[in-house]
Backbone as ProteinMPNN parsed JSONL, in Angstrom:
{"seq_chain_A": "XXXXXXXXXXXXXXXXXXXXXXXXXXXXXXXXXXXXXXXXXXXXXXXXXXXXXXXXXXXXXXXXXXXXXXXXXXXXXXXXXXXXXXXXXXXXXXXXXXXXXXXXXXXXXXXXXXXXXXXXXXXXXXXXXXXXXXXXXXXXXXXXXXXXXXXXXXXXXXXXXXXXXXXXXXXXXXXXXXXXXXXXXXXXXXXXXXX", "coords_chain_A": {"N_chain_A": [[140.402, 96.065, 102.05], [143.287, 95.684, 101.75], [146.859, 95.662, 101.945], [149.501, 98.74, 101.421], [151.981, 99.405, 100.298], [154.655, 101.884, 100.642], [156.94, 104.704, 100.442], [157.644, 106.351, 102.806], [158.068, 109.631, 104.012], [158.706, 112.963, 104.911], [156.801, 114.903, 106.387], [154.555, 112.641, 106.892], [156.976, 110.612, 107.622], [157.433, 111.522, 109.83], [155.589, 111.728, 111.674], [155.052, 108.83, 111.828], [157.184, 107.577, 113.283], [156.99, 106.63, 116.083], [154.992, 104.376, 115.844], [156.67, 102.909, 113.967], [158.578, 102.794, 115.671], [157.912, 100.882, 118.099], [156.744, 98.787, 116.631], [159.272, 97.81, 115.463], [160.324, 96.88, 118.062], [158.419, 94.486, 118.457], [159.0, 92.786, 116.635], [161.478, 92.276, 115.972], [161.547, 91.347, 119.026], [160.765, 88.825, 118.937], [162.452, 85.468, 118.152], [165.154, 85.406, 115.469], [166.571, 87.54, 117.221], [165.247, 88.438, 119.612], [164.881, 90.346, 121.135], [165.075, 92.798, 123.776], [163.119, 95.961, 123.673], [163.493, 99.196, 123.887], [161.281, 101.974, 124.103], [162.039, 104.684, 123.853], [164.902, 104.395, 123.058], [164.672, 103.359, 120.587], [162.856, 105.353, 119.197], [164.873, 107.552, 118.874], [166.677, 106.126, 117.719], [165.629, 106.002, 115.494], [165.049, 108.5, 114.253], [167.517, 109.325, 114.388], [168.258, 108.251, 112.073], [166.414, 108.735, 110.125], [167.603, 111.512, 109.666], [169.73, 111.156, 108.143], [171.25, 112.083, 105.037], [169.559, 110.959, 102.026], [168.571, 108.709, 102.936], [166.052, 106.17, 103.086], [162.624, 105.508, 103.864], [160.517, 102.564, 104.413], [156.693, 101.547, 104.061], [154.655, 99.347, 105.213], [151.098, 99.225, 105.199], [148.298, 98.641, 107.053], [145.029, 99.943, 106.293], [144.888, 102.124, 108.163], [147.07, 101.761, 109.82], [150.535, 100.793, 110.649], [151.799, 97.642, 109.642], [154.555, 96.477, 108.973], [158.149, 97.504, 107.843], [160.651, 99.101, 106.733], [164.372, 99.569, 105.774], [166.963, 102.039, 104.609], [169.864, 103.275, 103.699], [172.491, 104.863, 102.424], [176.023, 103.72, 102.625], [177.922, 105.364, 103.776], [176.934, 107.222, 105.728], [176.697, 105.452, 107.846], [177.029, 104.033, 111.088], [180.059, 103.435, 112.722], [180.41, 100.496, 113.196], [178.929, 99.356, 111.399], [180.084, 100.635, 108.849], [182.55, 99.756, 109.227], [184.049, 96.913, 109.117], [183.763, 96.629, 105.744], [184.995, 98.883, 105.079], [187.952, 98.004, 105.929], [188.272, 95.896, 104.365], [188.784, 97.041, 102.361], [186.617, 98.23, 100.73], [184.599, 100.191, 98.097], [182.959, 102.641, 100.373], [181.301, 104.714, 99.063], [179.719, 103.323, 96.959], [178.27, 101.587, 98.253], [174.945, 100.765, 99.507], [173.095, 100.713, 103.075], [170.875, 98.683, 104.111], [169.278, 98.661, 106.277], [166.764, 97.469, 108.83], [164.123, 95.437, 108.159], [161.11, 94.484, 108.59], [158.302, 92.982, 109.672], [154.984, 91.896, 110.574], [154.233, 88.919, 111.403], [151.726, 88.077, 110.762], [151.598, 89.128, 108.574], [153.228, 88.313, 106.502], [154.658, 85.87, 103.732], [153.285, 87.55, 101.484], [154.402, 88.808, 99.899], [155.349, 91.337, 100.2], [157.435, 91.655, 101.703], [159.237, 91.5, 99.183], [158.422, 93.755, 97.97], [159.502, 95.631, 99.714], [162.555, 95.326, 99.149], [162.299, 95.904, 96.92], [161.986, 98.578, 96.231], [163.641, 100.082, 97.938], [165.845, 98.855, 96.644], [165.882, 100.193, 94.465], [166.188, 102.64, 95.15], [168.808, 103.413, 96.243], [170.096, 102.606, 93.733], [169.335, 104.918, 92.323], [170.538, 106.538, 93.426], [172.874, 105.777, 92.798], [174.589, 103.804, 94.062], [176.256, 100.788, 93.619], [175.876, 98.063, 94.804], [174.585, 96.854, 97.7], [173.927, 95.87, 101.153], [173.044, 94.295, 103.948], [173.04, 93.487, 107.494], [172.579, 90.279, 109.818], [171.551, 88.773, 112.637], [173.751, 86.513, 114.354], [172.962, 83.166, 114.8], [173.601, 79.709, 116.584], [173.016, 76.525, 115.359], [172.254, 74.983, 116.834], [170.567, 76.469, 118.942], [168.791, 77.045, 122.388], [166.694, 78.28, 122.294], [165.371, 78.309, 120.279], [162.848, 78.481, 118.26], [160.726, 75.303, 117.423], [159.54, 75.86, 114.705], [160.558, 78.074, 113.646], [162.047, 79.53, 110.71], [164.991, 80.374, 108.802], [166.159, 83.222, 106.669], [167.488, 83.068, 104.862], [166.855, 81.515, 102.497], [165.128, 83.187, 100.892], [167.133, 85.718, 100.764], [168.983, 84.984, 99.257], [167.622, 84.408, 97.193], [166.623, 86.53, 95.889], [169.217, 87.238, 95.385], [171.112, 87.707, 97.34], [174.148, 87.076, 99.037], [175.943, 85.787, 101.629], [178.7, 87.263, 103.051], [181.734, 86.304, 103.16], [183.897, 86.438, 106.202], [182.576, 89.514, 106.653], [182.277, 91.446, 109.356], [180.066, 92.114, 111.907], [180.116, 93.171, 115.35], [177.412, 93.749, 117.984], [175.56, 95.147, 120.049], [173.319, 94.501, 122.291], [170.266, 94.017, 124.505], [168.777, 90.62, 125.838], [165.636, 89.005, 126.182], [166.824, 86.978, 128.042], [168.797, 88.499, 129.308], [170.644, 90.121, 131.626], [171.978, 92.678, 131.065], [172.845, 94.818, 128.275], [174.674, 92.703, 125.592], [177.412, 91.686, 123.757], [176.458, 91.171, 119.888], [176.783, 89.054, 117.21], [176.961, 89.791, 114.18], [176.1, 89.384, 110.671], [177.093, 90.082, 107.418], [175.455, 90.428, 104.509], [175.475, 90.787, 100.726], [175.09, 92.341, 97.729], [174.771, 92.747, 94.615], [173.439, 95.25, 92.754]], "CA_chain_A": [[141.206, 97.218, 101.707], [144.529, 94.986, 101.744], [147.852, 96.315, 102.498], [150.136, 99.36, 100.812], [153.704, 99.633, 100.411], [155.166, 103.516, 100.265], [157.94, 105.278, 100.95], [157.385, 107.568, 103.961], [158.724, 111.276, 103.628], [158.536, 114.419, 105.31], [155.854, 115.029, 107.364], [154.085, 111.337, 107.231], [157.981, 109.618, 108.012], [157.793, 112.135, 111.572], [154.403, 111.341, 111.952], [155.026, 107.636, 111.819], [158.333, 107.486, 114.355], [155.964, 106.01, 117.147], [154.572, 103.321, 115.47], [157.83, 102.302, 113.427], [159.705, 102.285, 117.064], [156.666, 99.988, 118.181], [157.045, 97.642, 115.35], [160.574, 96.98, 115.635], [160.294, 96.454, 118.953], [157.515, 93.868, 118.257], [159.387, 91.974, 115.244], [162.76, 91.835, 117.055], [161.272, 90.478, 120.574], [160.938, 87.041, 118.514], [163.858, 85.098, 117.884], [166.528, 85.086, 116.188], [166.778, 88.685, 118.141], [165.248, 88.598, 121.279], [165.49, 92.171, 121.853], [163.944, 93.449, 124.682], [163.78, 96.579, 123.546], [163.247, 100.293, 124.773], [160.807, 102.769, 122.953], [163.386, 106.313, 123.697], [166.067, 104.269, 122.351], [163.928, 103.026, 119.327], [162.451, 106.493, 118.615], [166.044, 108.121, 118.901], [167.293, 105.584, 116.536], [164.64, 106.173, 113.649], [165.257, 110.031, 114.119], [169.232, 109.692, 114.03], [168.818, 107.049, 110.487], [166.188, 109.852, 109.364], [167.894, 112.356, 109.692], [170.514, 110.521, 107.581], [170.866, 112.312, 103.634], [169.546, 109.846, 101.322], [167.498, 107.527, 103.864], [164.63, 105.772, 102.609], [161.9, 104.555, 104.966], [159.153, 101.895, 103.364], [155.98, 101.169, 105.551], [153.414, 98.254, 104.287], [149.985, 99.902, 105.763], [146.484, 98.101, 106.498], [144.339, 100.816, 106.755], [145.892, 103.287, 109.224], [147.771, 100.901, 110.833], [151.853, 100.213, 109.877], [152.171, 96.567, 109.716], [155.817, 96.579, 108.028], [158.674, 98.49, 107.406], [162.17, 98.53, 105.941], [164.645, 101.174, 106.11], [167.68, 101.516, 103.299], [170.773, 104.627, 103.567], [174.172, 105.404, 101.949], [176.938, 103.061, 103.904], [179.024, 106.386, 104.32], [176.386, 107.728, 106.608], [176.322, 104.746, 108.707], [177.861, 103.888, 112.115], [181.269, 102.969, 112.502], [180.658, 99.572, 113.614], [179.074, 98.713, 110.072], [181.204, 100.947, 108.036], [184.329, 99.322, 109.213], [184.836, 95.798, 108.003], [183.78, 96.981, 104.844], [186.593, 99.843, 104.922], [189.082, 96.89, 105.907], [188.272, 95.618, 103.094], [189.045, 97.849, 100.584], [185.359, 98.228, 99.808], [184.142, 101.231, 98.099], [181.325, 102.49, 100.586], [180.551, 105.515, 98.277], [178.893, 103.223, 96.263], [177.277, 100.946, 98.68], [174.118, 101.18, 100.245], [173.043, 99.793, 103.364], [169.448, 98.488, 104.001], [168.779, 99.052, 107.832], [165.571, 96.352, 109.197], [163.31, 94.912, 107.3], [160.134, 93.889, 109.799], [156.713, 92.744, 109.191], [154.139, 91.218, 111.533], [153.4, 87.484, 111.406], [150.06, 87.716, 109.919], [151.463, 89.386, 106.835], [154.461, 87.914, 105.648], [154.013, 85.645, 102.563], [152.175, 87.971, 100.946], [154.907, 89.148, 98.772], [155.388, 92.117, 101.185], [159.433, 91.578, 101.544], [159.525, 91.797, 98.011], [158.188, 95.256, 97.528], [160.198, 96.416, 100.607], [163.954, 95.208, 98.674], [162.209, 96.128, 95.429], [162.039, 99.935, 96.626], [165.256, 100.049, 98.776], [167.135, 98.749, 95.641], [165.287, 101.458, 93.355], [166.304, 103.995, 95.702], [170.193, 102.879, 96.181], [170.407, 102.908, 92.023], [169.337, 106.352, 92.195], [171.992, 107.251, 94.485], [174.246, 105.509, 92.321], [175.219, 102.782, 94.466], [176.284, 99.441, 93.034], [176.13, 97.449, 95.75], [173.646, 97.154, 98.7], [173.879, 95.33, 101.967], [172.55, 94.424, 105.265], [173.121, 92.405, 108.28], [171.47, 89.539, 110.392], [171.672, 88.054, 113.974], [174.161, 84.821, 114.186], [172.665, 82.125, 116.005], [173.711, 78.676, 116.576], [171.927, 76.036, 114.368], [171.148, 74.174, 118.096], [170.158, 77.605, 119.732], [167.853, 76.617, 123.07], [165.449, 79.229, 121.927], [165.126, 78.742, 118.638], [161.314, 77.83, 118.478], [160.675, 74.539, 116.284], [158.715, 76.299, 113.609], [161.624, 79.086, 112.72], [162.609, 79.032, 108.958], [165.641, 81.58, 108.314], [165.285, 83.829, 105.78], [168.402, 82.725, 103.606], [166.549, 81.219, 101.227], [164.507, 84.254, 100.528], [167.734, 86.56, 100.991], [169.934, 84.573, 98.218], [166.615, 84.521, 95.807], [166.92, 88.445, 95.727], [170.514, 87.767, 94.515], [172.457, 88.15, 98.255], [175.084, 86.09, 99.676], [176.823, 85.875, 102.997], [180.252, 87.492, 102.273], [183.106, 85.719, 104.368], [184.27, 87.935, 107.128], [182.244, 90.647, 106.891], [180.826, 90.852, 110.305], [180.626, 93.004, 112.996], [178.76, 92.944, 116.931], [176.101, 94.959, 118.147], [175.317, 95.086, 121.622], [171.677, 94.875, 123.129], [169.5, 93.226, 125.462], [167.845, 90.54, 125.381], [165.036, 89.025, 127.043], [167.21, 86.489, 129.35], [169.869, 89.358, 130.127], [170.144, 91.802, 132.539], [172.741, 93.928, 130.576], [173.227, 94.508, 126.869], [175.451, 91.795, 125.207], [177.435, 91.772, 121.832], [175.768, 90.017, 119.091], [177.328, 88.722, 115.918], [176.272, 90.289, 112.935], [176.878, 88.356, 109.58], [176.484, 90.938, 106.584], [175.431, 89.877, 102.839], [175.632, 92.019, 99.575], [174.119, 91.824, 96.571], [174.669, 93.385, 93.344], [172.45, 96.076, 91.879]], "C_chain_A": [[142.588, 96.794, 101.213], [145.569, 95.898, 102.011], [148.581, 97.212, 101.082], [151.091, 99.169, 100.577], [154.024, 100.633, 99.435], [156.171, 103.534, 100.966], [157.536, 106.263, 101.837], [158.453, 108.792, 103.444], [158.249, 112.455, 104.433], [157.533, 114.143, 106.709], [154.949, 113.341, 108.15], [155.328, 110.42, 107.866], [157.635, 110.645, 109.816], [156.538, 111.462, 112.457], [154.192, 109.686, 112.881], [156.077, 107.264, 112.931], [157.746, 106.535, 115.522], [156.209, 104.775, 116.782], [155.619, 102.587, 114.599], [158.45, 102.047, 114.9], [158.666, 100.856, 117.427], [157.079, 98.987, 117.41], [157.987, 97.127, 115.503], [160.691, 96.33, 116.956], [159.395, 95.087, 119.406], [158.358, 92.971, 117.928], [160.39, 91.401, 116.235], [162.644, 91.016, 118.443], [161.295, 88.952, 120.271], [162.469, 86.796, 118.354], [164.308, 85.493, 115.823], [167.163, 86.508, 117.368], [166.873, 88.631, 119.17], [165.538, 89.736, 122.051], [164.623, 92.472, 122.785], [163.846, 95.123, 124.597], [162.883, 97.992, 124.254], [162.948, 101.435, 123.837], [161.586, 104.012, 122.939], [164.159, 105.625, 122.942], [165.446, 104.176, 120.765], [163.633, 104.432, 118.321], [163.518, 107.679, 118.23], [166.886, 107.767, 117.859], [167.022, 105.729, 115.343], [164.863, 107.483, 113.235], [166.833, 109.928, 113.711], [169.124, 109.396, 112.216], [167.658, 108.219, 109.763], [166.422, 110.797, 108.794], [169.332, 112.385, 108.466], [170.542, 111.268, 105.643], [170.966, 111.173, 102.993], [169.009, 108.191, 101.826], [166.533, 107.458, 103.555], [164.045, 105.28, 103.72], [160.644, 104.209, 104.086], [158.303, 101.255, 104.121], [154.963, 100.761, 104.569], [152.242, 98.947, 105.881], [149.394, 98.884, 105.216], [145.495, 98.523, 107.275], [145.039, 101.581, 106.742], [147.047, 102.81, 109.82], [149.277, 100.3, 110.024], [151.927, 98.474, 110.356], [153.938, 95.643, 109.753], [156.198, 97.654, 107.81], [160.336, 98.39, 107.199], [162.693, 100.006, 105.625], [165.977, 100.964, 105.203], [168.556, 103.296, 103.722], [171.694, 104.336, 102.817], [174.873, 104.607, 103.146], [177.411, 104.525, 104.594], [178.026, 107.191, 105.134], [176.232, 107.115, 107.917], [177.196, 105.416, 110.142], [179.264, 103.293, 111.821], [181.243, 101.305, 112.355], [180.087, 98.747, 112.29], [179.277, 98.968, 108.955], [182.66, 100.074, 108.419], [184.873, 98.334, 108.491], [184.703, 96.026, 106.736], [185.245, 98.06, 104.211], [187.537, 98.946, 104.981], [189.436, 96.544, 104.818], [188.596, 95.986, 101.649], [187.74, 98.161, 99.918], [185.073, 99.303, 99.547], [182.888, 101.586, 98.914], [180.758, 103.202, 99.903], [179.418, 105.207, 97.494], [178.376, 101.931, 97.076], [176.296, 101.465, 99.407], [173.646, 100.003, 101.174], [171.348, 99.73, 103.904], [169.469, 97.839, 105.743], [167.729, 97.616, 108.401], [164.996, 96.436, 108.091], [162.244, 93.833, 108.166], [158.807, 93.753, 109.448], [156.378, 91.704, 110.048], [153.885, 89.959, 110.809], [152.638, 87.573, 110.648], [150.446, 87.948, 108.522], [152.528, 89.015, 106.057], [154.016, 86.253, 104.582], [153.242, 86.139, 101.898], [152.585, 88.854, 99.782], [155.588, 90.809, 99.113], [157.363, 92.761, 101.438], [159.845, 91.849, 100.237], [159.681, 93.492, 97.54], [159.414, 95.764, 98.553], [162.085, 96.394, 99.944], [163.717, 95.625, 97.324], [162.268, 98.329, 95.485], [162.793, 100.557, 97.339], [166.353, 99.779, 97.712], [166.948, 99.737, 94.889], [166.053, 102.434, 93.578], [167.951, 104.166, 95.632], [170.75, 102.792, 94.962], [170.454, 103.98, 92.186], [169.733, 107.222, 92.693], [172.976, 106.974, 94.137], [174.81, 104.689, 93.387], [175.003, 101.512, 93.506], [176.052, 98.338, 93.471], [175.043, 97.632, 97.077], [173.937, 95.792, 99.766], [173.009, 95.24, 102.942], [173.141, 93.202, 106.007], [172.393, 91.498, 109.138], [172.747, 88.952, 111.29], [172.553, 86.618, 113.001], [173.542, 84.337, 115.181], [172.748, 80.771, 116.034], [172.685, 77.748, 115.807], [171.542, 75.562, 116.041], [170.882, 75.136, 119.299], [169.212, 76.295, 120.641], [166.482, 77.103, 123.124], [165.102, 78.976, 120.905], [163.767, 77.738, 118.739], [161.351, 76.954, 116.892], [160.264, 75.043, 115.186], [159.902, 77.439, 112.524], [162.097, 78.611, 111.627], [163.91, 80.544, 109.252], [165.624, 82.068, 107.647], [166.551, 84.062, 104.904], [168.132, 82.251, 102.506], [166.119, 82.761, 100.066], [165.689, 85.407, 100.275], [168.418, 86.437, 99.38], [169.085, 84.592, 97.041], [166.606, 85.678, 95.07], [168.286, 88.631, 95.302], [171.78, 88.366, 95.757], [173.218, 87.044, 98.64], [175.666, 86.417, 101.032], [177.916, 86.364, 102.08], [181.134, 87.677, 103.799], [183.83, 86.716, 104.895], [184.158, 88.994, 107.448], [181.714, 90.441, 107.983], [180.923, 91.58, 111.218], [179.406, 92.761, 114.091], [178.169, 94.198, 116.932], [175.537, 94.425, 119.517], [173.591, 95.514, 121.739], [170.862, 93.823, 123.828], [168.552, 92.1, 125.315], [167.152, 89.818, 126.261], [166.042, 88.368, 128.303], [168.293, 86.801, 129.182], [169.5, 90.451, 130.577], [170.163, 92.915, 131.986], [172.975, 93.55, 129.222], [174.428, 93.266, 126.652], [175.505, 91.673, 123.749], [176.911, 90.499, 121.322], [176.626, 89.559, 117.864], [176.573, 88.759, 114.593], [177.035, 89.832, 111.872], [176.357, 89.513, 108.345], [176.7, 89.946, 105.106], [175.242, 90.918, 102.009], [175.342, 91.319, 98.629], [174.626, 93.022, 95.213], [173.518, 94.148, 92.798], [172.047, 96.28, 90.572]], "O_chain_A": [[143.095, 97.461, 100.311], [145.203, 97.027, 102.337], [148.437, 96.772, 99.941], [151.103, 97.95, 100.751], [153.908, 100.637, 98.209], [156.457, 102.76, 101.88], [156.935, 107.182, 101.281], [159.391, 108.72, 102.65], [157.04, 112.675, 104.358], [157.625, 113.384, 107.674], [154.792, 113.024, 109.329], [154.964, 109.499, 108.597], [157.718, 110.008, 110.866], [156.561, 110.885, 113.544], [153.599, 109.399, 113.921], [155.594, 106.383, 113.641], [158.418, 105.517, 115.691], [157.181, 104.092, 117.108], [155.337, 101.392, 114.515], [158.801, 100.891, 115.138], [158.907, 99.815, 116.816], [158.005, 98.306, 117.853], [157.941, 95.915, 115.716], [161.171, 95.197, 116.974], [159.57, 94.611, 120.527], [158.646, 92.181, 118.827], [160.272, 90.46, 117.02], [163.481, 90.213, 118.854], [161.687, 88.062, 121.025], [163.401, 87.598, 118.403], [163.376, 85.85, 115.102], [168.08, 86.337, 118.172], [167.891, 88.693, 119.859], [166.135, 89.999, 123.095], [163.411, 92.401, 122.58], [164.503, 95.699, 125.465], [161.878, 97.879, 124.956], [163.748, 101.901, 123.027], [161.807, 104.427, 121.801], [164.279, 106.174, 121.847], [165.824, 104.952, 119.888], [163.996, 104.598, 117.156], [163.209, 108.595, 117.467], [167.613, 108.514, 117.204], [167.744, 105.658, 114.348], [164.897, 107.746, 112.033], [167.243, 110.494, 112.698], [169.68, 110.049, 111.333], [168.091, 108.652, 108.695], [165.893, 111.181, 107.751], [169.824, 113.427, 108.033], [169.64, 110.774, 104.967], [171.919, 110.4, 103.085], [169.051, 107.07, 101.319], [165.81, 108.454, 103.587], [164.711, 104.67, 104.556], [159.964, 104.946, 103.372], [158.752, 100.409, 104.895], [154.515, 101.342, 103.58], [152.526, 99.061, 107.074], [149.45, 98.321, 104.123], [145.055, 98.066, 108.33], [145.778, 101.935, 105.823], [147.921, 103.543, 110.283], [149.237, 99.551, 109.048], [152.132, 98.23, 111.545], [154.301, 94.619, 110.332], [155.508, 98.652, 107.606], [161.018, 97.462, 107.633], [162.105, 101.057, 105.371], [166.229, 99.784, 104.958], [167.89, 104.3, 103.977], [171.634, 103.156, 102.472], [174.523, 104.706, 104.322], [177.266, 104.745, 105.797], [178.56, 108.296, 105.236], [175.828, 107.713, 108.914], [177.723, 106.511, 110.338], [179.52, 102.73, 110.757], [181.963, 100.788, 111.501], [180.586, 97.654, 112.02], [178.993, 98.231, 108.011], [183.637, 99.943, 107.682], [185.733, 98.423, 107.614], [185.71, 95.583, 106.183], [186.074, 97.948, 103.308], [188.205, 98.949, 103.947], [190.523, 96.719, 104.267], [188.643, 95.532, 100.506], [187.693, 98.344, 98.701], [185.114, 100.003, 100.559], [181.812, 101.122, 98.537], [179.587, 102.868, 99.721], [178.476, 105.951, 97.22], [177.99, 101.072, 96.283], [176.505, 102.524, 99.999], [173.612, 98.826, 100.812], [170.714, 100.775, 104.049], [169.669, 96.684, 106.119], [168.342, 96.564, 108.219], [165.203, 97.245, 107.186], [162.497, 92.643, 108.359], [158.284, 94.677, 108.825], [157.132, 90.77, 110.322], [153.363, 89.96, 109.695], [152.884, 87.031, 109.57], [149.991, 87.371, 107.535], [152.661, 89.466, 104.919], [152.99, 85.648, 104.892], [152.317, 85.426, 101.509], [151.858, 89.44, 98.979], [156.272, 91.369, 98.256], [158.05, 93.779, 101.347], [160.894, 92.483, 100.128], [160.584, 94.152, 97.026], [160.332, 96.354, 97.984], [162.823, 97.331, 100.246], [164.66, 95.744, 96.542], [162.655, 99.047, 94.563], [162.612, 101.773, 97.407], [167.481, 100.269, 97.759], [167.981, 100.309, 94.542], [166.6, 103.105, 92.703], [168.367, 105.091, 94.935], [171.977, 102.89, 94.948], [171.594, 104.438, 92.262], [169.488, 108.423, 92.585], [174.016, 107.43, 94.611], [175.932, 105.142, 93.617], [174.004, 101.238, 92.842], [175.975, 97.423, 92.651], [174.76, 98.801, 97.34], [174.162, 94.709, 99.226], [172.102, 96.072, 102.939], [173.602, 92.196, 105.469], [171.264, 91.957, 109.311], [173.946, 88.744, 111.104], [172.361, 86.043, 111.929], [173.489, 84.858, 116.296], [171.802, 80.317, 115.39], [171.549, 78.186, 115.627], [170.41, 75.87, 116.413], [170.947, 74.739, 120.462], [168.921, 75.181, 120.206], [165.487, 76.652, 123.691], [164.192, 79.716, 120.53], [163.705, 76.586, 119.169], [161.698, 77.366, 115.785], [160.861, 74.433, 114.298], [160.026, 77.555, 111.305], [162.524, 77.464, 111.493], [163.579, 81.562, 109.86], [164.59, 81.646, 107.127], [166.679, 85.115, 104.278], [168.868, 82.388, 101.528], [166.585, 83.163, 99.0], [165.272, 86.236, 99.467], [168.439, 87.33, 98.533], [169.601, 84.76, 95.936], [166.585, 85.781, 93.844], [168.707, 89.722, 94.918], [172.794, 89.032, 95.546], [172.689, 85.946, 98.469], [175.761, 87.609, 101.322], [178.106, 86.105, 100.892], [181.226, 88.424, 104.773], [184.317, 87.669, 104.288], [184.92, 89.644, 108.162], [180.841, 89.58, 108.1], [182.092, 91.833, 111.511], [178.258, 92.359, 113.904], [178.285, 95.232, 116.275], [175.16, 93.282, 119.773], [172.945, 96.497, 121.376], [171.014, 92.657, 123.462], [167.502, 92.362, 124.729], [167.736, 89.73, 127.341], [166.139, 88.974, 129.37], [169.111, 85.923, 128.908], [168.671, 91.327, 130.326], [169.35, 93.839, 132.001], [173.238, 92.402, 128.863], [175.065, 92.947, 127.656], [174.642, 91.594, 122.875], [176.845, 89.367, 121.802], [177.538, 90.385, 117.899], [175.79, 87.938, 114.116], [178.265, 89.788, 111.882], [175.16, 89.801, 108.381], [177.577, 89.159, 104.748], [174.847, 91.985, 102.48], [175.294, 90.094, 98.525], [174.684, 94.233, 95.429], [172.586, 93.472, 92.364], [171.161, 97.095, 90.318]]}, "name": "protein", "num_of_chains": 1, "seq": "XXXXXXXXXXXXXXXXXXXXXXXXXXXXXXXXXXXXXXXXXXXXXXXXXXXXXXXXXXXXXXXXXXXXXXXXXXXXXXXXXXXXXXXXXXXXXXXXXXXXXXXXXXXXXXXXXXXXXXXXXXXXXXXXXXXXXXXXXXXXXXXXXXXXXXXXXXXXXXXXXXXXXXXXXXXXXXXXXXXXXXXXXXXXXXXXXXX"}
């Protein structure tokens, strides 16, 4: 049958809330994350960024089953904590957009999968008239004690698509992870890309 990649909407994005909380909670439990995470909060979170005007949600299906999914808004809808350095900055957010997770199961990544998901998040962010699109990623030491031998980062792949780290953008984000009791800020490194 092989796998899809759509934009969820309306009735199928409410539908799906479950199994997108699920997923992230899946993806993220690996490193560099390590989230331990909590399906109310998860399902609370997909409803708030839904609820969002101008929020895309993109879910790689095989079968019935969401494998993948990648989520893309308007900065000026965000949270404070990754509207701000941008505002510091002098950055217009009107015309940025920011591109939420981007998660896909093990089995299916290389498969060209990430592609479609930034190729339909940037589509959407043109047609909102943004110039500009972002997102952020976990910092983690290059000699992390977790970091399982096999991990590749996904800078190569990020900068191929045309993003860069951009110096000092960066903001924390608090959450749990497996070896803590209590949430703990994280260091979020954001990159931007040209549209």
């Amino acid at each position: 049958m092989g796998v899809s990649v759509e934009r969820l909407q309306g009735r199928a994005l409410t539908d799906a809330l479950d199994a997108l909380a699920a997923l992230r909670i899946a993806v993220f439990a690996d490193f560099p994350y390590l989230y331990e995470g909590d399906a109310g909060y998860e399902r609370e979170y997909l409803r708030e960024f839904a609820s969002e005007p101008g929020s895309v949600f993109v879910a790689a299906t095989d079968g019935e089953r969401i494998v993948g999914a990648a989520t893309a808004s308007p900065m000026a809808g965000q949270k404070a904590e990754f509207r701000r350095p941008f505002e510091e900055r002098g950055h217009d957010i009107a015309r940025l957009f920011y591109f939420g997770e981007s998660v896909l199961l093990p089995a299916y990544r290389g498969q060209g999968i990430g592609h479609a998901f930034f190729d339909l998040r940037e589509a959407a962010a043109r047609v909102a008239g943004a110039t500009h699109a972002c997102f952020c990623a976990v910092v983690r030491a290059e000699d992390d004690p977790r970091r399982p031998a096999a991990y590749h980062p996904l800078d190569d792949f990020w900068r191929g698509r045309g993003y860069e780290k951009s110096s000092g953008l960066t903001t924390l984000l608090d959450w749990k992870t497996h070896d803590s009791a209590d949430e703990i800020a994280h260091a979020m490194q954001f990159w931007i890309g040209a549209l």
